[in-house]
C-alpha positions in Angstrom: -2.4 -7.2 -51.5 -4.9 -4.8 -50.5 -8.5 -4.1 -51.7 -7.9 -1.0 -52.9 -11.7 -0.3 -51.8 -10.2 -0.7 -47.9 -7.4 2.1 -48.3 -7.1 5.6 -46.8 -8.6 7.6 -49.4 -7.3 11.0 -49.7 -10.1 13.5 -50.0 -9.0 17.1 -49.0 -5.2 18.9 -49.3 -4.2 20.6 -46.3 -2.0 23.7 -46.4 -1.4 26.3 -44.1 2.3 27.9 -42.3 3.8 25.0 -41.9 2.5 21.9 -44.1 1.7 21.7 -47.7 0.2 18.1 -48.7 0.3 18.8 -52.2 3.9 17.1 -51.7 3.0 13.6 -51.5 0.5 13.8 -54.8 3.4 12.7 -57.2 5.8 11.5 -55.0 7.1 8.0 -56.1 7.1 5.9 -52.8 9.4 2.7 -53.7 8.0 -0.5 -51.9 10.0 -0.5 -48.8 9.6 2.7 -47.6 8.6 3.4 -43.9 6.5 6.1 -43.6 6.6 8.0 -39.9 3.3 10.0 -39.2 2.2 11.9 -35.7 0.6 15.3 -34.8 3.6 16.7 -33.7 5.8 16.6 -30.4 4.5 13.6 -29.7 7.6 11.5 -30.6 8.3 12.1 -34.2 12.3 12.5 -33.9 12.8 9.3 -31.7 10.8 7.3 -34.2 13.1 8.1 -36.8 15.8 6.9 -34.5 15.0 4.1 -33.9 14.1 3.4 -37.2 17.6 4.7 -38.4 19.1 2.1 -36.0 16.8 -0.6 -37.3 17.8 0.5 -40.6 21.8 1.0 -40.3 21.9 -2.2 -37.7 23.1 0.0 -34.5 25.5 2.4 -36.6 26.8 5.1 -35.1 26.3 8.9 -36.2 23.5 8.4 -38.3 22.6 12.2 -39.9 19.0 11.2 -39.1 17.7 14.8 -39.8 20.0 15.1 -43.0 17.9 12.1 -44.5 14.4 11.2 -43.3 13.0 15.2 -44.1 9.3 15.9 -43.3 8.2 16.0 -47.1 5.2 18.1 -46.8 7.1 20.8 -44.4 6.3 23.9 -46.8 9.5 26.0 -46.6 11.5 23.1 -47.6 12.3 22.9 -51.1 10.8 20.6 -52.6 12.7 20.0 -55.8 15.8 19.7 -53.6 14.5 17.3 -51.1 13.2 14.8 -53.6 16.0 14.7 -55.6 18.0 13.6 -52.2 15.5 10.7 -51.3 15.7 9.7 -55.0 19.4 9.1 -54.8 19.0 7.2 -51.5 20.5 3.4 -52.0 19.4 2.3 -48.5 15.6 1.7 -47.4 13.9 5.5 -47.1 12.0 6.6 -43.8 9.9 9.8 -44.5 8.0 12.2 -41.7 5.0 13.2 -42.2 2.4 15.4 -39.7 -0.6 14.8 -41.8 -3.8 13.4 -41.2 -4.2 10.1 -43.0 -7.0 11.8 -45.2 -4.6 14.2 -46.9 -2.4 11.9 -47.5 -1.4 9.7 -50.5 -1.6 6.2 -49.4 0.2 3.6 -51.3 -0.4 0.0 -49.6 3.2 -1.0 -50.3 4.9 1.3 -47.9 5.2 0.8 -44.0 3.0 3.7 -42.1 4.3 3.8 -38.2 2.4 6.5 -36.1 3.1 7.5 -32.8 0.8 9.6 -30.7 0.6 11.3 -27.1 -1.4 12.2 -24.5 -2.8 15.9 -25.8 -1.8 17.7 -22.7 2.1 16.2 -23.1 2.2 17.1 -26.8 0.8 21.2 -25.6 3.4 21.2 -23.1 6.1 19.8 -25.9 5.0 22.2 -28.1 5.1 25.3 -26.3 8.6 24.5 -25.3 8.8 23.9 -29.0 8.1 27.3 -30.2 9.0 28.9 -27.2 12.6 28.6 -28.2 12.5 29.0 -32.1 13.9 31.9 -33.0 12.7 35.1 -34.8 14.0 33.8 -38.4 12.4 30.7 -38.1 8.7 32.3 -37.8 9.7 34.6 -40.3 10.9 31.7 -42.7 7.6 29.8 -41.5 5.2 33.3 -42.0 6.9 34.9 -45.3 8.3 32.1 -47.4 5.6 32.2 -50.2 2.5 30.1 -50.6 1.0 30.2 -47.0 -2.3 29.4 -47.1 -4.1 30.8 -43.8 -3.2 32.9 -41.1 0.5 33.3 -40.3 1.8 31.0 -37.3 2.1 33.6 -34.0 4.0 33.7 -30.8 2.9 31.6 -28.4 1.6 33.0 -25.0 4.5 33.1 -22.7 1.8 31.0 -20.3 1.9 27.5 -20.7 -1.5 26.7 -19.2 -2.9 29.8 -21.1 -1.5 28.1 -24.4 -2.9 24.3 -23.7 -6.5 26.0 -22.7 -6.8 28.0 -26.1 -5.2 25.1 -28.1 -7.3 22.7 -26.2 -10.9 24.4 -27.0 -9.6 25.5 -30.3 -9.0 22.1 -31.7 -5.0 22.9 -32.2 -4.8 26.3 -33.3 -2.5 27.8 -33.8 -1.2 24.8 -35.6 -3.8 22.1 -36.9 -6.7 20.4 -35.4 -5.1 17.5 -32.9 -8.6 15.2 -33.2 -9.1 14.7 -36.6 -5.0 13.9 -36.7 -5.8 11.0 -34.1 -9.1 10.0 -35.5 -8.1 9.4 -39.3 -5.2 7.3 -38.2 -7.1 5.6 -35.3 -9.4 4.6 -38.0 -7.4 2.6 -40.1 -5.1 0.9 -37.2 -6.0 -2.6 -38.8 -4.6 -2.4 -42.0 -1.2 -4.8 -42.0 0.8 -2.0 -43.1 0.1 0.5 -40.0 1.0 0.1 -36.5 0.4 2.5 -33.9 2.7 2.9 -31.4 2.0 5.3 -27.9 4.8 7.5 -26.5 4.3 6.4 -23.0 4.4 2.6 -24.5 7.8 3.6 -25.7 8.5 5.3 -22.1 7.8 2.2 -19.9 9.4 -0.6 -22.0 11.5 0.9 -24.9 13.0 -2.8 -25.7 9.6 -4.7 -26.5 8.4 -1.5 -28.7 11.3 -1.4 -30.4 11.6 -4.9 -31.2 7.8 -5.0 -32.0 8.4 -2.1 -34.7 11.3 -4.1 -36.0 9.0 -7.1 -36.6 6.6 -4.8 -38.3 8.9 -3.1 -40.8 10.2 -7.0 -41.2 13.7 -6.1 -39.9 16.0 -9.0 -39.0 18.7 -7.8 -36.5 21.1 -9.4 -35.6 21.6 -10.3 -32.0 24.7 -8.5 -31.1 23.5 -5.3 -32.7 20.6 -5.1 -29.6 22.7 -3.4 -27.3 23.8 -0.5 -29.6 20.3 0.1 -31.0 19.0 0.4 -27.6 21.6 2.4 -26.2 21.7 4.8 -29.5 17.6 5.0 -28.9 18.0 6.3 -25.4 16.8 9.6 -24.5 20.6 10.2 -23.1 22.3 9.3 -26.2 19.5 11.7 -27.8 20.4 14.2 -25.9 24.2 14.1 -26.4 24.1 13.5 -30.3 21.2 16.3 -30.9 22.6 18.1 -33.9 22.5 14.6 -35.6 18.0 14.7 -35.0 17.2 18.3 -34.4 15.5 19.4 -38.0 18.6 21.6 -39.2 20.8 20.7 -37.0 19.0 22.6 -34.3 19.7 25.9 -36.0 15.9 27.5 -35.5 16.3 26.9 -32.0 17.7 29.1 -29.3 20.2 27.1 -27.5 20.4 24.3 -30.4 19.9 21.0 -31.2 20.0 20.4 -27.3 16.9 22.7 -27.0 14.6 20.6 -29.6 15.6 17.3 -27.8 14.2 18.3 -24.4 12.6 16.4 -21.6 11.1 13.5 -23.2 8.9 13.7 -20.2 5.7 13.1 -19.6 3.0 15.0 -17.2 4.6 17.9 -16.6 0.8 19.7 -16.9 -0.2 17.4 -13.6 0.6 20.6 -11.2 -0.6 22.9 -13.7 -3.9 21.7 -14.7 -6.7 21.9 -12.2 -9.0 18.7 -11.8 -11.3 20.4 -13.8 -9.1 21.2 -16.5 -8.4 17.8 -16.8 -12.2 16.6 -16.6 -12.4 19.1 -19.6 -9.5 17.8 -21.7 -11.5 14.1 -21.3 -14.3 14.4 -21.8 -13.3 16.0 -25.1 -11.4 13.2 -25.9 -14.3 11.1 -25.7 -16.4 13.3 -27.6 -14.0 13.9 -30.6 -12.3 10.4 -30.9 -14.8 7.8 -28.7 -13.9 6.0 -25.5 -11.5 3.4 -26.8 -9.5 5.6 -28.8 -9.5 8.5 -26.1 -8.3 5.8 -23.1 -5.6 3.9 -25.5 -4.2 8.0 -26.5 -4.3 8.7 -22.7 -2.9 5.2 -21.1 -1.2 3.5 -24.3 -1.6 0.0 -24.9 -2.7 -2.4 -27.5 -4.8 -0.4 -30.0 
């Protein structure tokens, strides 16, 4: 067991349009659970699948958005979405986009976090909200109990998004650093691994099988081939109402809208050489040099 004196210690609540941490305070986490955390667009959705296929040995048609709900997404109700993880019989996997210091740790639960190059998750994301639809904003913006400013349209500019987001530390959603520097922190901790997006990219089998050793996962050998076939981005792509957060529904053009590219450096003939010489040197400043080369290359962290 852990020292409890070696935990994440929560120490602020974070609340604003979209998140409200207050969800994990009393939430009873059951010994198994897996607990998926990121920034956001950096991976989040083909985390849980392959967990789900970890999970459900390979199954076809898992309802991954149906069951593994982002528990401290505001506008979901909260009463509603407990009471459907409580009656789960099979082992849990929650989403979370919180920094590790507003969340509740509990050292029996499995924390995986995936992150991404900054200038891939801007690009992500402004596809991301690009797309949504007037009701979702509205949804996001009126539903009772923001705390903050309301969540805007995005500038129809793609550069002129990642610059503002960039020297604003996130905004309009939350700060990016802090995100990548609480987990970073903590990355030795047996019951979190870190996994990169472009890790995942170049050789989805040895990830997939290291997060299956992680969340202690025997798998049996002839259920490889479907796991790894139901984790490609193509499979993704086709069974998108399955993944897509509501089935795709606050997305112009669908589920198949949310599961987009899955690409990475699209902001290479965006971005000038300065630009770029901006966005690193940041990344040094906020998270260090071995954090800030392992967030932009991947590798062992």
């Amino acid at each position: 067991m852990l020292q409890r004196t070696t935990w994440p210690q929560k120490t602020r609540e974070l609340h604003n349009h979209h998140m409200d941490s207050t969800a994990w305070n009393d939430f009873p986490v059951r010994d198994d659970d897996i607990i998926i955390g990121t920034y956001a667009k950096s991976g989040t959705t083909w985390m849980q699948q392959i967990v789900s296929q970890l999970i459900f040995a390979g199954a076809e048609g898992i309802d991954v958005s149906a069951i593994s709900p982002w528990l401290d997404m505001r506008i979901l109700p909260r009463a509603e979405t407990r009471a459907m993880l409580e009656s789960q019989t099979h082992r849990r996997f929650i989403k979370t986009h919180l920094p590790l210091d507003a969340l509740s740790f509990s050292w029996r639960a499995k924390y995986l976090y995936i992150a991404r190059d900054g200038r891939d998750v801007a690009w992500s994301a402004h596809n991301h909200f690009a797309k949504c639809r007037d009701e979702f904003f509205d949804l996001l913006n009126e539903t009772p109990g923001r705390i903050g400013p309301p969540m805007p349209r995005l500038p129809a500019d793609v550069r002129e998004f990642f610059l503002d987001w960039m020297e604003q530390d996130g905004a309009p959603l939350w700060s990016f650093w802090e995100n990548i520097r609480t987990w970073w922190a903590y990355r030795h901790l047996p019951n979190i691994m870190l996994v990169h997006f472009a890790d995942l990219k170049r050789n989805p089998e040895k990830m997939i099988r290291q997060i299956a050793t992680f969340l202690e996962i025997e798998v049996a050998a002839d259920a490889w081939s479907l796991i790894l076939e139901h984790c490609s981005f193509d499979y993704m792509k086709r069974n998108a109402e399955k993944m897509a957060p509501l089935g795709g529904a606050p997305w112009e053009g669908g589920a198949g809208t949310f599961i987009n590219k899955g690409t990475n450096g699209r902001w290479r003939d965006v971005l000038s050489a300065d630009e770029c010489r901006r966005y690193e040197a940041l990344a040094v400043e906020q998270l260090g040099a071995e954090c800030a080369a392992w967030l932009k290359d991947g590798g062992r962290p």
